[in-house]
DODRENVO-822095 format. One record per residue: residue number from 1; residue in one letter; x, y, z of N, C-alpha, C, CB in turn. Coordinates in nm, 3 decimals. Glycine has a CB too. Layout:
N
> NUM A X Y Z X Y Z X Y Z X Y Z;
...
REM end
This chain:
211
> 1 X 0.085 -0.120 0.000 0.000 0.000 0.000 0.087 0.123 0.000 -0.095 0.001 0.122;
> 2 X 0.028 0.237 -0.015 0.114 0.366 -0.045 0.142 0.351 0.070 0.064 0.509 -0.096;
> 3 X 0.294 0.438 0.098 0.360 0.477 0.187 0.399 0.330 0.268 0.282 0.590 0.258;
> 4 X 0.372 0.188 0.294 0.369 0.110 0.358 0.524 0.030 0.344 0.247 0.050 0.330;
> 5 X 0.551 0.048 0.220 0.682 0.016 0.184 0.795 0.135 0.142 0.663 -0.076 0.075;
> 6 X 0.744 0.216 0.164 0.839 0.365 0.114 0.864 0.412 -0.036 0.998 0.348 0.162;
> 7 X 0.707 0.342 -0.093 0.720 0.374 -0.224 0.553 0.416 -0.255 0.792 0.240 -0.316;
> 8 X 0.520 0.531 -0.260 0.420 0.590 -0.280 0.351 0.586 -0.421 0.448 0.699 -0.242;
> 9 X 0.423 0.482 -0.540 0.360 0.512 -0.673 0.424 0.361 -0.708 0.413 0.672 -0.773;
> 10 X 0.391 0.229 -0.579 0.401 0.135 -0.622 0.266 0.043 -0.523 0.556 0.104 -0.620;
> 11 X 0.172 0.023 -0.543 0.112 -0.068 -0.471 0.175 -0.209 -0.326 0.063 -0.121 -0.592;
> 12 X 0.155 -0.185 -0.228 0.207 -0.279 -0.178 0.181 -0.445 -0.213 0.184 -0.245 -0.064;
> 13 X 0.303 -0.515 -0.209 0.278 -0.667 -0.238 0.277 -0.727 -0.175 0.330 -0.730 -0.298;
> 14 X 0.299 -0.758 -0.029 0.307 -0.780 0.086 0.408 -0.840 0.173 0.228 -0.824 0.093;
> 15 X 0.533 -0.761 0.133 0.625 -0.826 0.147 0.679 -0.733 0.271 0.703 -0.853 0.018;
> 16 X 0.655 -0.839 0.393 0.690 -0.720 0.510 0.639 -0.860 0.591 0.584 -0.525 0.525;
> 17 X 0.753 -0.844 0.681 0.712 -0.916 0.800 0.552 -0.931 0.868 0.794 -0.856 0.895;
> 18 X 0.573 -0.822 0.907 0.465 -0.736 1.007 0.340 -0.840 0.910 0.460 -0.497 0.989;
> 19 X 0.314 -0.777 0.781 0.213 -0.900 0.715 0.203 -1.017 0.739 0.222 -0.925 0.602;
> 20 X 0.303 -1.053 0.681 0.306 -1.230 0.696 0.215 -1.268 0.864 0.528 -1.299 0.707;
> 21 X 0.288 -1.221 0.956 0.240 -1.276 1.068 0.116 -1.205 1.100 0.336 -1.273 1.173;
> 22 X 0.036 -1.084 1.069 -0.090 -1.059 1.073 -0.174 -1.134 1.020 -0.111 -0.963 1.038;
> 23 X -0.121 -1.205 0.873 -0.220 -1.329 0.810 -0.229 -1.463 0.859 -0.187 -1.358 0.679;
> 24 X -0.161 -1.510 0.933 -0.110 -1.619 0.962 -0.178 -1.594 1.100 0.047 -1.643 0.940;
> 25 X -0.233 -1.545 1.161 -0.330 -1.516 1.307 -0.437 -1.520 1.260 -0.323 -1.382 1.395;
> 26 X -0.481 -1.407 1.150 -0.639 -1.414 1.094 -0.632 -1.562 1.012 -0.687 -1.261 0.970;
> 27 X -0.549 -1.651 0.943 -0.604 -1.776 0.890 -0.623 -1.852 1.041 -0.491 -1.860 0.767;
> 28 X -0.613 -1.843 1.155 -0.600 -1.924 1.263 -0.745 -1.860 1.325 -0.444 -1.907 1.355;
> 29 X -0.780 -1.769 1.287 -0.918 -1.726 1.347 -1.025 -1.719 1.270 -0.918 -1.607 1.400;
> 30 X -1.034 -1.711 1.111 -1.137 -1.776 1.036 -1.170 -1.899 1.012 -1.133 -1.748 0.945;
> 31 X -0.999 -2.026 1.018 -1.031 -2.115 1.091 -1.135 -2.215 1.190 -0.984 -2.086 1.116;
> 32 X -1.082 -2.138 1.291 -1.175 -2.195 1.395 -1.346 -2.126 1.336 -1.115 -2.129 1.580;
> 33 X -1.326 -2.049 1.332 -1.474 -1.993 1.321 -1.552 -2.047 1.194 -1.471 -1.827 1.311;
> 34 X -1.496 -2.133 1.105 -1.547 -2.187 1.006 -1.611 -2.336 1.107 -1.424 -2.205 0.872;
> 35 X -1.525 -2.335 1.134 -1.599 -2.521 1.225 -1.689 -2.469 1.319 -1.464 -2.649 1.346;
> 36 X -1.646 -2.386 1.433 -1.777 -2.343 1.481 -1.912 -2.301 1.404 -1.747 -2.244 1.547;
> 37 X -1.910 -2.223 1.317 -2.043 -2.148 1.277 -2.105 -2.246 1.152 -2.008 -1.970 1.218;
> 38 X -2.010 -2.399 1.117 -2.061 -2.471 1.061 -2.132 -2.575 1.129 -1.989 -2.498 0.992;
> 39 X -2.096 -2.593 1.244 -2.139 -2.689 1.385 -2.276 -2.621 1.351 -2.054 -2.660 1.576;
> 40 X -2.283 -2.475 1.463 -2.422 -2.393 1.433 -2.521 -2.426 1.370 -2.412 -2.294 1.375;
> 41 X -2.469 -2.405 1.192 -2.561 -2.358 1.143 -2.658 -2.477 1.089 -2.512 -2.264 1.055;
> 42 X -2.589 -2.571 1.128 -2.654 -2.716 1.120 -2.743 -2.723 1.202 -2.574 -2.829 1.144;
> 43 X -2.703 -2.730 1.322 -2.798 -2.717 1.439 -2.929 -2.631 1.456 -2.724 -2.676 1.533;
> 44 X -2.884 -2.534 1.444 -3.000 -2.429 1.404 -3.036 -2.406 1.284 -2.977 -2.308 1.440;
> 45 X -3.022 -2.485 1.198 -3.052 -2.476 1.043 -3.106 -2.319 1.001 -3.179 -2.597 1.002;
> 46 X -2.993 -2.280 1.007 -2.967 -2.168 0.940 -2.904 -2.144 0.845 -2.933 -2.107 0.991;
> 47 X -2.954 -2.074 0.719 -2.916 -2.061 0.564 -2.789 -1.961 0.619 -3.059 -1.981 0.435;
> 48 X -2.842 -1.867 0.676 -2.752 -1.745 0.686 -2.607 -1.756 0.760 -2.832 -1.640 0.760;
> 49 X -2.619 -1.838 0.870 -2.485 -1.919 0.957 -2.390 -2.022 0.875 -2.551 -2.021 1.087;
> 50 X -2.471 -2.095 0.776 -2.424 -2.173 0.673 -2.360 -2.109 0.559 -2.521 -2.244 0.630;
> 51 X -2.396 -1.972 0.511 -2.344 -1.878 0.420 -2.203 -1.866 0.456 -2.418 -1.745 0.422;
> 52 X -2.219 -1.750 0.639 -2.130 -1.715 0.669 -2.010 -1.813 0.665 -2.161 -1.666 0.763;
> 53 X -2.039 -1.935 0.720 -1.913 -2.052 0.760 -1.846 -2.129 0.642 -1.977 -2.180 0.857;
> 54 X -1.953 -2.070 0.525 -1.801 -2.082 0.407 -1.769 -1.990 0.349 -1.799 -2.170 0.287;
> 55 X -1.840 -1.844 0.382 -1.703 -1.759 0.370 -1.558 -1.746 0.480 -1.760 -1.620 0.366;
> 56 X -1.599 -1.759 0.619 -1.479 -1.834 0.699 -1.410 -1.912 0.573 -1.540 -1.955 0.837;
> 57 X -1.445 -2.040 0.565 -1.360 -2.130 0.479 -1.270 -2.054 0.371 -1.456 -2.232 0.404;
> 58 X -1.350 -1.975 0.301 -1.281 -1.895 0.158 -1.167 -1.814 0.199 -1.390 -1.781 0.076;
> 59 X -1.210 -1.776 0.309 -1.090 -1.643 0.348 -1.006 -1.712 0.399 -1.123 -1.513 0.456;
> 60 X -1.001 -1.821 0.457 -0.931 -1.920 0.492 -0.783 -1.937 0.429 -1.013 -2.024 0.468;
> 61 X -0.847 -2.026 0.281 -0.763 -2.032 0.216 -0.739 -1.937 0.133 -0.768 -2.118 0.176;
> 62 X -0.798 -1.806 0.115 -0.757 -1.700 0.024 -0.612 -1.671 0.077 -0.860 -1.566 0.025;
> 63 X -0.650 -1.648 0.217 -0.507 -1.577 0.335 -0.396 -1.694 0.303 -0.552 -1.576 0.564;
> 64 X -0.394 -1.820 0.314 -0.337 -1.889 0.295 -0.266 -1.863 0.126 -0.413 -1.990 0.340;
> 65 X -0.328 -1.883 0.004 -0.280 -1.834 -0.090 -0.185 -1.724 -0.138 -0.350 -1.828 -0.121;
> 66 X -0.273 -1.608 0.004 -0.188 -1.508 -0.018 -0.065 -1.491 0.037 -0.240 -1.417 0.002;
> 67 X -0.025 -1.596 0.125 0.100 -1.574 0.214 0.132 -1.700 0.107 0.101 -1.588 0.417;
> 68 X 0.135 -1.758 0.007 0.203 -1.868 -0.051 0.245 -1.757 -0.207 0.081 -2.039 -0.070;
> 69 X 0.201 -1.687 -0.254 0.229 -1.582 -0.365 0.321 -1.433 -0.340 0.084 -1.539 -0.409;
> 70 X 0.320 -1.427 -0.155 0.415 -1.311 -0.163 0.552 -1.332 -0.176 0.404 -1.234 -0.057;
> 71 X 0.614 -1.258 -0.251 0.764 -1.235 -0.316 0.771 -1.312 -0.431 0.891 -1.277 -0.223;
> 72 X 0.658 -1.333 -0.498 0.668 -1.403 -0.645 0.628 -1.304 -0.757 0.567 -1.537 -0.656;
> 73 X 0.656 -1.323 -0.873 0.639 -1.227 -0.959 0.504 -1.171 -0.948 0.669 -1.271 -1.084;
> 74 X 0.490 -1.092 -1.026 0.413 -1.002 -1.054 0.291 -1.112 -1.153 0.504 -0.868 -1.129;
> 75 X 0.278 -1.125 -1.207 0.208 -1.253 -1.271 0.144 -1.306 -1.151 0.312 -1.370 -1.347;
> 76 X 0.243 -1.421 -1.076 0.193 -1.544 -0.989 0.050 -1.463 -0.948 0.313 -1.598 -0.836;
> 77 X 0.078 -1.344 -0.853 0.019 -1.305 -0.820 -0.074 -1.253 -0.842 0.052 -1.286 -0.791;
> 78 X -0.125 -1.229 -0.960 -0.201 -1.120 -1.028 -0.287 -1.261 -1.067 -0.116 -0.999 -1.164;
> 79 X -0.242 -1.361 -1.142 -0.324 -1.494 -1.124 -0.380 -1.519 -1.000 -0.246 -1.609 -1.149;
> 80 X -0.313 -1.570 -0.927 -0.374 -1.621 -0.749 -0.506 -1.486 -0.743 -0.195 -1.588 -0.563;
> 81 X -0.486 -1.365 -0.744 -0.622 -1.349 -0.715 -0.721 -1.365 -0.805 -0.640 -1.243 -0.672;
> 82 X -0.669 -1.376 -0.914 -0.775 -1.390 -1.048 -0.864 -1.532 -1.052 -0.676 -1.388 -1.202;
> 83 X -0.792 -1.642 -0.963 -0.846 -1.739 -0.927 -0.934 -1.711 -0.810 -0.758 -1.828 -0.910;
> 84 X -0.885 -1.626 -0.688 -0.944 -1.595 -0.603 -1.068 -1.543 -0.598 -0.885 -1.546 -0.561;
> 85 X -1.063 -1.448 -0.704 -1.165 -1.370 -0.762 -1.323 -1.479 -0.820 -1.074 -1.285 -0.902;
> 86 X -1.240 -1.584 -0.926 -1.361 -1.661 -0.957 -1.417 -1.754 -0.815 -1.319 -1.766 -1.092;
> 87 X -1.367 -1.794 -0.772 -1.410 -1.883 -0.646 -1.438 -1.768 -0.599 -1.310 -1.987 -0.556;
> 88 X -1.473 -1.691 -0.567 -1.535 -1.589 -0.495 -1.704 -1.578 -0.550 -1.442 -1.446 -0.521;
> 89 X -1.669 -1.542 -0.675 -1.822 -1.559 -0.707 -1.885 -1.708 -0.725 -1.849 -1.484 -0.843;
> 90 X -1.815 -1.776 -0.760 -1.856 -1.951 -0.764 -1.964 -1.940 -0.603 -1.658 -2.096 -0.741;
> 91 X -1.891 -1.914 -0.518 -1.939 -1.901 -0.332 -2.025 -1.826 -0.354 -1.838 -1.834 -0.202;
> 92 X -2.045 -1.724 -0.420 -2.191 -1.647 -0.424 -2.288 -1.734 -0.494 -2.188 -1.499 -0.506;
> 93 X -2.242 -1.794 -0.605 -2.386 -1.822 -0.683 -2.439 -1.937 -0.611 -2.375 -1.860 -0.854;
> 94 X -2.344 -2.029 -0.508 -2.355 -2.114 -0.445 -2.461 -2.088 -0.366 -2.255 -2.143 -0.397;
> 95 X -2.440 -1.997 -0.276 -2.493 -1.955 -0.170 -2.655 -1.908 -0.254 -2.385 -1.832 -0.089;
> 96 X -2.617 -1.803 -0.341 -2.806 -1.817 -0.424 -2.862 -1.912 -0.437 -2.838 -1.787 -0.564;
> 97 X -2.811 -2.018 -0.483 -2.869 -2.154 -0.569 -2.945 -2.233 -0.394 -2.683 -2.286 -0.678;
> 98 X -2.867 -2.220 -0.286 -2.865 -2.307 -0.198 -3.026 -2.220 -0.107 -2.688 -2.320 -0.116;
> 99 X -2.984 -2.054 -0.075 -3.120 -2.012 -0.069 -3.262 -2.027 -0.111 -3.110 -1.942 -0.089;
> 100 X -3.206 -2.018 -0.259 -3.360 -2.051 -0.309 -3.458 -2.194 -0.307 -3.352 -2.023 -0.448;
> 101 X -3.324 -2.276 -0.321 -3.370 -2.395 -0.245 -3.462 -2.393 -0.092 -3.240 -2.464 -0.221;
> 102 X -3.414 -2.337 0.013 -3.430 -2.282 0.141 -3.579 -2.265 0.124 -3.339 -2.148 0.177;
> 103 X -3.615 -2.173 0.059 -3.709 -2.128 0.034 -3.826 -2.233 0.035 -3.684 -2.065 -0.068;
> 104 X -3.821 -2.326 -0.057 -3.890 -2.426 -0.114 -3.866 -2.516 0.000 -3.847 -2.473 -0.258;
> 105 X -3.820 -2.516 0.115 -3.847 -2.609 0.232 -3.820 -2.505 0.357 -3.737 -2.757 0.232;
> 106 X -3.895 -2.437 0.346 -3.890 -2.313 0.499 -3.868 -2.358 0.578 -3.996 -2.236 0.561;
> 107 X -3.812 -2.337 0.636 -3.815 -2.402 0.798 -3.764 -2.225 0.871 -3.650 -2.585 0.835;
> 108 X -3.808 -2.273 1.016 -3.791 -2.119 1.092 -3.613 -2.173 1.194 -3.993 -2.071 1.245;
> 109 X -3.473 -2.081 1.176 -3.395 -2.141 1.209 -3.434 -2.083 1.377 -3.259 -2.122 1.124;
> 110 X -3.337 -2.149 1.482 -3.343 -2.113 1.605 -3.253 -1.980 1.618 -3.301 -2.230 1.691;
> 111 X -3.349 -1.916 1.639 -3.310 -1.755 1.636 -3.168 -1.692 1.770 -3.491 -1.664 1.679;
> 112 X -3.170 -1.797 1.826 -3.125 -1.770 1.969 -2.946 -1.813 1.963 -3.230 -1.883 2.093;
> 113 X -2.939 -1.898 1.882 -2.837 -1.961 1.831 -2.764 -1.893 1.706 -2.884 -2.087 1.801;
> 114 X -2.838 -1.856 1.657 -2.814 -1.740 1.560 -2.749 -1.666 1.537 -2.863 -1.681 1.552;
> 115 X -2.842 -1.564 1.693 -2.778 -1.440 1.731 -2.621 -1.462 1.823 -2.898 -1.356 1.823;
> 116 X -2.621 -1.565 1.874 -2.532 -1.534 1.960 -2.378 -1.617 1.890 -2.592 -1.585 2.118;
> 117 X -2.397 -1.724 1.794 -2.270 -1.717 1.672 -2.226 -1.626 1.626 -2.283 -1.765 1.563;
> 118 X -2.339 -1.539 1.586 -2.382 -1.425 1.476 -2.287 -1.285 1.566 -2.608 -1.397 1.464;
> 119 X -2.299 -1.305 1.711 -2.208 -1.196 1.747 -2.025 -1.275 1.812 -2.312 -1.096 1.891;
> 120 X -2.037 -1.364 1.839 -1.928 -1.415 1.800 -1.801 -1.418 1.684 -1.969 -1.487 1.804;
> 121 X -1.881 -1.443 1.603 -1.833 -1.470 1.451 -1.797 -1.306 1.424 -1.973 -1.550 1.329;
> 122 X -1.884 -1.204 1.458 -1.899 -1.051 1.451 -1.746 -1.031 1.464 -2.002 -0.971 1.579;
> 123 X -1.736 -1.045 1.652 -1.598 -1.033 1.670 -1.495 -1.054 1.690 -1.579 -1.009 1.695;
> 124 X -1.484 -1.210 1.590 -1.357 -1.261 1.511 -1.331 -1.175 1.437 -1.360 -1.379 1.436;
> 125 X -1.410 -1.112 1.341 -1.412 -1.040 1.217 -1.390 -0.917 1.221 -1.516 -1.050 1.154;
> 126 X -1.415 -0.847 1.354 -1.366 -0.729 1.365 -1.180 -0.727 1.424 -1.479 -0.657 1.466;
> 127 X -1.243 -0.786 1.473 -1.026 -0.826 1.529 -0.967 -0.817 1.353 -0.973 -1.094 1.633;
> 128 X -0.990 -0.922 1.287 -0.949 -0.948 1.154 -0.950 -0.817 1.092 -1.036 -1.049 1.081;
> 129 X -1.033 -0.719 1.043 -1.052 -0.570 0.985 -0.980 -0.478 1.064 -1.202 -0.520 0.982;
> 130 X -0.982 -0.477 1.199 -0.829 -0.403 1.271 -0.693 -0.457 1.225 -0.820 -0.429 1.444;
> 131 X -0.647 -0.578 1.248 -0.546 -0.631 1.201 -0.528 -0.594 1.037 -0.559 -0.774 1.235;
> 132 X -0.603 -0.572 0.970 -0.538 -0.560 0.782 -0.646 -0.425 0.747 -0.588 -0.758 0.635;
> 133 X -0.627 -0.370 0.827 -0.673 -0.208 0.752 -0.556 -0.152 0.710 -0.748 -0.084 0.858;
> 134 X -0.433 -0.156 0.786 -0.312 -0.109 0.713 -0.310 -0.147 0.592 -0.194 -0.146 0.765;
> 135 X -0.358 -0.267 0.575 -0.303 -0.358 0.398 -0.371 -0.347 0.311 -0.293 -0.513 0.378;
> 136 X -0.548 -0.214 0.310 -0.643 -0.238 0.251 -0.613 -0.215 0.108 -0.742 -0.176 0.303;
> 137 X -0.512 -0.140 0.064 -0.507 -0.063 -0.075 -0.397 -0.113 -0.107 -0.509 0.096 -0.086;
> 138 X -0.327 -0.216 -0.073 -0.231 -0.333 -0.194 -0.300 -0.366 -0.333 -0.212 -0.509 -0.122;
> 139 X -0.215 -0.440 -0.373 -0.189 -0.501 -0.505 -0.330 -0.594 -0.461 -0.011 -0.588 -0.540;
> 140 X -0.403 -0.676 -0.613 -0.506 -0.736 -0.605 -0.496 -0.865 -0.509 -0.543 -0.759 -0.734;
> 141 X -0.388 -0.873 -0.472 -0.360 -1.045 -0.365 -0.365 -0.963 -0.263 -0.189 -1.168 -0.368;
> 142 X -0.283 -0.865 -0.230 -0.323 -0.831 -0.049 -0.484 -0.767 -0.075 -0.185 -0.671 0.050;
> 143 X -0.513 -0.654 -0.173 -0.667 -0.596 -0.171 -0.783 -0.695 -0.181 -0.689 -0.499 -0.292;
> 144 X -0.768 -0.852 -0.217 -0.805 -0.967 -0.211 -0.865 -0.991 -0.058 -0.691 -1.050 -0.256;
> 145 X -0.770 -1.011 0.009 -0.778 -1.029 0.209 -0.855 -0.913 0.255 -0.600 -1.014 0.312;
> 146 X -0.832 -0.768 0.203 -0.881 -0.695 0.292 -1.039 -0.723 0.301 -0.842 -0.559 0.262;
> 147 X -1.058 -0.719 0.158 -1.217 -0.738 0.080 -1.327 -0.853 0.148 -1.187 -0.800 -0.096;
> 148 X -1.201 -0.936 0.190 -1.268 -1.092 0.214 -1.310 -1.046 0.389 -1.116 -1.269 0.188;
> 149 X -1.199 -1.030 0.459 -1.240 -0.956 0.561 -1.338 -0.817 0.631 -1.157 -0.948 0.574;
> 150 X -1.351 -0.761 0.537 -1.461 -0.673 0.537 -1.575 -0.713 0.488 -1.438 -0.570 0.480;
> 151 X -1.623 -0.813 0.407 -1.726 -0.869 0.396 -1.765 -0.959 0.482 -1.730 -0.906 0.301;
> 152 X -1.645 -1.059 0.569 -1.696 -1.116 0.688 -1.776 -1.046 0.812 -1.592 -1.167 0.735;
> 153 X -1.716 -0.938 0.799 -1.769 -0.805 0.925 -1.926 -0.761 0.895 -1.658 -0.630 0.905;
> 154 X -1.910 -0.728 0.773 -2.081 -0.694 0.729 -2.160 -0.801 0.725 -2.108 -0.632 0.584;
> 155 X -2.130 -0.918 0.707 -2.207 -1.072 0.684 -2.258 -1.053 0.822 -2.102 -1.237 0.650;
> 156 X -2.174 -1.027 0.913 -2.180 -1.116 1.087 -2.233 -0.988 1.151 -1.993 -1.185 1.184;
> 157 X -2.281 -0.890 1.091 -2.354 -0.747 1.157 -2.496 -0.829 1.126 -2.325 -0.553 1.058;
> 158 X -2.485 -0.829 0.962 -2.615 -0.859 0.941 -2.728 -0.982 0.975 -2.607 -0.849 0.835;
> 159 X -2.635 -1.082 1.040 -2.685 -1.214 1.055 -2.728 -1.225 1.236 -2.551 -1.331 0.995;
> 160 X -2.657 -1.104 1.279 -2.737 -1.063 1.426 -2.847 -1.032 1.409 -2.692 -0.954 1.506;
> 161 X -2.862 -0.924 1.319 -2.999 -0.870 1.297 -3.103 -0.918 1.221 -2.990 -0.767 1.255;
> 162 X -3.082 -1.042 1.140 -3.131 -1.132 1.078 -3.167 -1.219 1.211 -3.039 -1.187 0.965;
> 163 X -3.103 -1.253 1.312 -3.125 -1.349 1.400 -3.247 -1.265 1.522 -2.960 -1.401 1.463;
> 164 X -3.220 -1.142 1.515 -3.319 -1.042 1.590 -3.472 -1.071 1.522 -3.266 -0.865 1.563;
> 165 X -3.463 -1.053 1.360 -3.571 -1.005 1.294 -3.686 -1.185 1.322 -3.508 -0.941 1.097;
> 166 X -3.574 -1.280 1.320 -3.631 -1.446 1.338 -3.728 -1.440 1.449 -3.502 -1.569 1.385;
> 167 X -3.614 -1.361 1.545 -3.708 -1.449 1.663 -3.835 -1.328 1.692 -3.595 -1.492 1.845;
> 168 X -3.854 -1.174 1.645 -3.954 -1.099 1.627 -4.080 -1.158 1.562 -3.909 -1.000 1.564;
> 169 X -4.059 -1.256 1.436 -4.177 -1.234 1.344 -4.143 -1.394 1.366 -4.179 -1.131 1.173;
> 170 X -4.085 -1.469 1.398 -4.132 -1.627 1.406 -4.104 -1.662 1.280 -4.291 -1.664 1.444;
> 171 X -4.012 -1.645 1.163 -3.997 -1.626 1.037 -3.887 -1.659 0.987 -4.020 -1.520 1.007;
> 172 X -3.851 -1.760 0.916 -3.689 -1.774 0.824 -3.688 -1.660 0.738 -3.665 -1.924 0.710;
> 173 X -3.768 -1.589 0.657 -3.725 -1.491 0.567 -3.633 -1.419 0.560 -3.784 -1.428 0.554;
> 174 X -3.584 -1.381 0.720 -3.532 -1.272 0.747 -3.360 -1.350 0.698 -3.577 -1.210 0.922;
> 175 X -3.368 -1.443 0.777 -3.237 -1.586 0.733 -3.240 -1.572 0.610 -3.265 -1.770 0.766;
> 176 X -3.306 -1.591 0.512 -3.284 -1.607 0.342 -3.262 -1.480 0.316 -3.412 -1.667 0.240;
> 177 X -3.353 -1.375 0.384 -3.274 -1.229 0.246 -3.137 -1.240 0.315 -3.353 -0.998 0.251;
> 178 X -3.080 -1.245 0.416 -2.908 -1.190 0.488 -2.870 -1.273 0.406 -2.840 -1.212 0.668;
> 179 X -2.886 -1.387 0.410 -2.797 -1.477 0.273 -2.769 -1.470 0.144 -2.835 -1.576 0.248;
> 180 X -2.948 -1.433 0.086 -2.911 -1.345 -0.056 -2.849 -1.245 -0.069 -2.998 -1.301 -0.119;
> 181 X -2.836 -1.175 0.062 -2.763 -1.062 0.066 -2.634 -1.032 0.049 -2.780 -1.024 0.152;
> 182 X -2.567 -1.153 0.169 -2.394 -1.198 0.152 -2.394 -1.258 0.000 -2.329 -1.346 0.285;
> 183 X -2.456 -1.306 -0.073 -2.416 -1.395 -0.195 -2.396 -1.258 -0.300 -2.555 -1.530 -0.250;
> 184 X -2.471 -1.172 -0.227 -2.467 -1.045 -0.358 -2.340 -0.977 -0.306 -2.625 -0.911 -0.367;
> 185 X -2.313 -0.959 -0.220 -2.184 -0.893 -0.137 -2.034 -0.982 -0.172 -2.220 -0.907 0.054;
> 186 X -2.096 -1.094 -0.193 -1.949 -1.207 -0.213 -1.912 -1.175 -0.415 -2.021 -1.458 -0.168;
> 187 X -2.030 -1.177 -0.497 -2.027 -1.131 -0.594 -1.940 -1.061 -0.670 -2.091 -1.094 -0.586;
> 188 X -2.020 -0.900 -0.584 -1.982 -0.766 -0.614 -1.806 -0.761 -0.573 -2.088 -0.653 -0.517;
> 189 X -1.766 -0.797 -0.478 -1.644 -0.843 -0.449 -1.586 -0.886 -0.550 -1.641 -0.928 -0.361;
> 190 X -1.620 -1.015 -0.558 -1.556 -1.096 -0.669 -1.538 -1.020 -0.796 -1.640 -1.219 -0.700;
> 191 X -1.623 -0.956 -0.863 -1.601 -0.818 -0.973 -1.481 -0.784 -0.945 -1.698 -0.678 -0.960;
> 192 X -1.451 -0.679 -0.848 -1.353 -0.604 -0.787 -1.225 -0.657 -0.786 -1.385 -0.577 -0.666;
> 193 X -1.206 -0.763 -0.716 -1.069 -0.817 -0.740 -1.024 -0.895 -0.875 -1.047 -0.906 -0.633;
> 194 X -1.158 -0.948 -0.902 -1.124 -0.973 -1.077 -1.045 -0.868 -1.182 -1.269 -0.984 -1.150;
> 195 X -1.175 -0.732 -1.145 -1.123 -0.623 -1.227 -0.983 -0.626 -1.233 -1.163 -0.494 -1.180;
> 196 X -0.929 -0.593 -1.071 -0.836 -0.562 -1.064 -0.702 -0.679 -1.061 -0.861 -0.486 -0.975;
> 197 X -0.688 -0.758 -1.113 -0.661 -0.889 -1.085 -0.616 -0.823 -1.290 -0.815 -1.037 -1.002;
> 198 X -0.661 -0.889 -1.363 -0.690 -0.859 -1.511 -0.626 -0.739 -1.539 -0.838 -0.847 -1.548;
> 199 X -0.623 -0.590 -1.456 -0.573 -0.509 -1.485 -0.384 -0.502 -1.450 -0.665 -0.424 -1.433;
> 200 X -0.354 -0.526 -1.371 -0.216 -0.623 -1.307 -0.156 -0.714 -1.405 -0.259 -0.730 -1.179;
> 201 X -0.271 -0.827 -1.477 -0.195 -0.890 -1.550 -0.161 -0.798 -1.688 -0.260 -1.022 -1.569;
> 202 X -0.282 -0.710 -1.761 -0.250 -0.644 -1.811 -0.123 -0.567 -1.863 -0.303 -0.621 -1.777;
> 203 X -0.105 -0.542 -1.769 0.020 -0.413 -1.702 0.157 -0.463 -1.683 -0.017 -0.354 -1.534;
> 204 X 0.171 -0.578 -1.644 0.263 -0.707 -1.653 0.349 -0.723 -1.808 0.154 -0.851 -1.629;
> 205 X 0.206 -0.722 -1.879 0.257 -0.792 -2.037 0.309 -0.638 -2.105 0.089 -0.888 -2.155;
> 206 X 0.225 -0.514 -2.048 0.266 -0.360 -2.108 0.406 -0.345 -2.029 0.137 -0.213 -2.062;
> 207 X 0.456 -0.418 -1.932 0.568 -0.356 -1.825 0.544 -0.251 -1.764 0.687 -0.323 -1.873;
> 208 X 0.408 -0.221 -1.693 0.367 -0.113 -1.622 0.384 -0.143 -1.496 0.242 -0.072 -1.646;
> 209 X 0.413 -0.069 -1.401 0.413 -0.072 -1.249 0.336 -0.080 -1.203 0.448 -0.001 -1.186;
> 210 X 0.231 -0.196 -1.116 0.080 -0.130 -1.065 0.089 -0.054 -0.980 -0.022 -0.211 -1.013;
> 211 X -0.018 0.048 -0.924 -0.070 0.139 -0.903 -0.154 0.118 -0.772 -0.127 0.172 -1.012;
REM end
């Protein structure tokens, strides 16, 4: 990121200590929180707990990817998120396909269980968005992590209040839109680092510096 490496008109790549071991804590805490909020969301058959616990998984191994591509060319990397990027939306359309299903067998999840993963999971995810706000405006492999982590944060706001709205109206609906919701959020993402993923490789084959 600007200024992060002492070069203000080069994107950071993440080549800095201080990184490495900030990712290597958050893969150890989306981790766990993937087995927990997959335990959950079984239990409480929840669409929306089930969303969240494979984006845990994704960021999982995104972070993992991304600490396996730093100090490699300019390419490796610009690929790794371009892959990252499609499995990103693959997980969205997943997550649509699996809602609408939902739908067609309602069930009301246990709202109580919900909420209280739902603020759990919250603040794994906020620890994670403190830890890599420094790294938000890297190259498409670190801007990859930040993305993935800031969408965990908004997923796990919204799946409290999805778990609020359950146990108000006695209702899964509220469970299926937060899910259609993250699947549109995992998406729109996925665009983003694609874009920028494509523009890197671009720039690669012109011998441009990214930006």
């Amino acid at each position: 990121m600007a200024g992060c490496c002492g070069h203000d008109d080069v994107a950071f790549d993440g080549m800095s200590a201080a990184y490495r071991r900030v990712l290597w804590l958050v893969i150890a805490i989306n981790a766990v929180m993937f087995i927990v909020e997959t335990l959950a969301g079984h239990r409480a058959e929840s669409q929306a707990l089930k969303a969240d616990a494979l984006d845990f998984l994704a960021d999982s191994v995104t972070y993992g990817i991304s600490l396996w591509v730093i100090g490699k060319a300019g390419r490796t990397r610009a690929l790794a998120a371009l892959a990252k990027g499609l499995s990103l939306a693959l997980m969205g359309l997943w997550v649509l396909g699996s809602t609408a299903y939902q739908v067609l067998v309602l069930g009301v999840p246990e709202a109580s269980m919900m909420g209280a993963i739902g603020l759990l999971a919250c603040a794994a995810n906020l620890a994670s968005v403190l830890l890599l706000v420094r790294y938000k405006d890297g190259d498409a492999n670190v801007r990859s992590v930040w993305l993935c982590s800031r969408n965990d944060a908004i997923g796990n706001l919204a799946v409290v209040g999805a778990a609020g709205m359950v146990w108000a109206f006695d209702s899964g609906i509220p469970d299926l839109a937060v899910a259609g919701a993250m699947a549109g959020l995992f998406c729109w993402s996925a665009r983003e680092i694609i874009r920028r993923a494509l523009g890197e490789l671009r720039d690669e084959r012109e011998g441009v510096a990214p930006v």
